[in-house]
N, C-alpha and C positions, 0 to 999 in steps of 0.2 A: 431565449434569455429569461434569466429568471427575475419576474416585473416585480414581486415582492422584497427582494434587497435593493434593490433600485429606485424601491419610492419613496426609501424614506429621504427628508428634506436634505438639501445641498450641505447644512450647517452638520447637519447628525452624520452625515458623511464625512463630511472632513473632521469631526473632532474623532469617529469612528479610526480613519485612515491614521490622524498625527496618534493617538493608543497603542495602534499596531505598532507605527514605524519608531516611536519611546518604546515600544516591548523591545522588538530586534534589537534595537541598538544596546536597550540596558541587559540585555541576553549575551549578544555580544561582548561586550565592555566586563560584565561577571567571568563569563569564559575566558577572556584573555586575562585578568586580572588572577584567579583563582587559580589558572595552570600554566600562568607566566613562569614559577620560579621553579616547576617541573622541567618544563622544554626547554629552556635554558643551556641546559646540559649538566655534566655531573660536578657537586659538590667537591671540590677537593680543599684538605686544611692547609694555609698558607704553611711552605719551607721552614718559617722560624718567626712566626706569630706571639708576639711577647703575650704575656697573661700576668696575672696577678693574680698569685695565691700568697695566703699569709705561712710564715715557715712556724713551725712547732716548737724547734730548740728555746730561743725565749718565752719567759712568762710574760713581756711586754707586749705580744703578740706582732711585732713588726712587720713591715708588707716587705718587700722585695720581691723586683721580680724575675722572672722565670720564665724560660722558653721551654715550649711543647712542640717535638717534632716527630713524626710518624714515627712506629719501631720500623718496621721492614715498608719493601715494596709492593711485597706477595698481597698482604690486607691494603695495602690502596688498589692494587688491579682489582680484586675482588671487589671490593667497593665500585669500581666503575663501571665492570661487567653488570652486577646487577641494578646499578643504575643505569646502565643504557638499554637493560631489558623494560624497567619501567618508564626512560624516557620514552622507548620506539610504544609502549602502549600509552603511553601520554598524548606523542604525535599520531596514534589511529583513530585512537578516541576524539581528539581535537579536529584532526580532519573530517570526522563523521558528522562531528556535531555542527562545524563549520557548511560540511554539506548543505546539511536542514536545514540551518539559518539560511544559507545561500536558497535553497527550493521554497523555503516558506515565504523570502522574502520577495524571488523572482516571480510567484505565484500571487503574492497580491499587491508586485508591478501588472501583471495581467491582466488582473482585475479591475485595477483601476484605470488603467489603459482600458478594456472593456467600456468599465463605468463614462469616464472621460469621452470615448467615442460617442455611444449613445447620447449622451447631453448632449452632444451638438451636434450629432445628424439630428436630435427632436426640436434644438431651440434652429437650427437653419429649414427646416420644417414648419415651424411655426414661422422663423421670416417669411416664406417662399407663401406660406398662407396667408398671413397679412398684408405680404406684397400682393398676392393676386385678388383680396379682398379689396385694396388699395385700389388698385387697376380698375376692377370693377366700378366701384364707388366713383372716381375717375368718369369710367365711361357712362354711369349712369345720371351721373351731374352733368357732363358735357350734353348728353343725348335730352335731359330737362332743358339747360339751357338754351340748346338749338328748339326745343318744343314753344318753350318761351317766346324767343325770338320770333317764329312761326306766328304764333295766338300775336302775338304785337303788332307786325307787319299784316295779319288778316286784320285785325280792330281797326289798326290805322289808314289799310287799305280801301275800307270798308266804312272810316268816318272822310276818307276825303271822297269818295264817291256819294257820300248822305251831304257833306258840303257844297259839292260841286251843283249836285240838283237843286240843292235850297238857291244857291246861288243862280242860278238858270230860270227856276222858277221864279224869285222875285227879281230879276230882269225882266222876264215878261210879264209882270204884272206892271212893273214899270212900264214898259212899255207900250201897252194896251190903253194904261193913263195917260202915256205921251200920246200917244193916238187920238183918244179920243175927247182930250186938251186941243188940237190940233184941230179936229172936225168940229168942235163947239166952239171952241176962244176960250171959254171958261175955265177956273182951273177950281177943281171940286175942292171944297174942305171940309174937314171931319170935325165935327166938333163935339168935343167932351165934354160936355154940358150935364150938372147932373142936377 
């Protein structure tokens, strides 16, 4: 694929594409317009087509008017013989040009079709990468969390075993005063005397 017509940005693309497809059609639209009244077929002058010509006998110069009808038939056949020689080159030429139009334009439907495919195998490529970045990010916040959880459950497992001894310990300290409360009578007192 060629990467250098394809990088340019999405905008410069499509104003690129809507140029073309304004060129074909105003291509088009000239061709049809410009050897419309050729293919048509051949000119022939109406049976008994009134006209206006001004007549000469008066110096008024008066209008009346006046029909114009072919002399013979022999000069209209002629007339349409070689008008149908320049029709049938009007209709090869038309078809030819018609051809192009039709190859240049089916040629950059392909292209853009091309074009069109590419952007989105690259932007569902970039999904499928964000997604598995996603996933990741996922698993590596879950795999913290659970680490978390871990370090918590040791601290806490680890401050109820430093409570439990405190607690044990001054029970028998307790104790040993109950004790030795018992073996004296006396009950000692601390006094903070300063």
């Amino acid at each position: 694929m060629r990467k250098n017509y394809y990088d340019l940005g999405d905008g410069e693309i499509a104003a690129a594409i809507a140029a073309s497809a304004f060129a074909i059609y105003s291509l088009e639209e000239n061709a049809g317009s410009q050897y419309q009244t050729k293919t048509r077929g051949p000119v022939r002058p109406a049976e008994a087509a009134p006209m206006i010509r001004p007549s000469m006998p008066n110096r008024n110069t008066l209008v009346e008017m006046t029909t114009i009808t072919p002399a013979n038939d022999k000069i209209q056949n002629g007339i349409s013989r070689g008008s149908r020689k320049a029709e049938n080159k009007a209709d090869a030429w038309e078809k030819a040009q018609t051809a192009k139009i039709r190859k240049r334009h089916d040629e950059l439907l392909s292209a853009l079709l091309a074009w069109e495919n590419e952007k989105k195998m690259i932007a569902k490529q970039q999904m499928e990468r964000r997604k598995n970045q996603l996933e990741l990010a996922m698993k590596r916040n879950l795999q913290h969390y659970k680490n978390k959880l871990a370090r918590i459950d040791h601290i806490a497992k680890g401050a109820r075993t430093q409570a439990e001894e405190k607690r044990k310990y001054e029970e028998s300290i307790v104790k040993e005063k109950s004790n030795k409360i018992r073996s004296t009578g006396n009950v000692s007192v601390k006094c903070f005397c300063f």
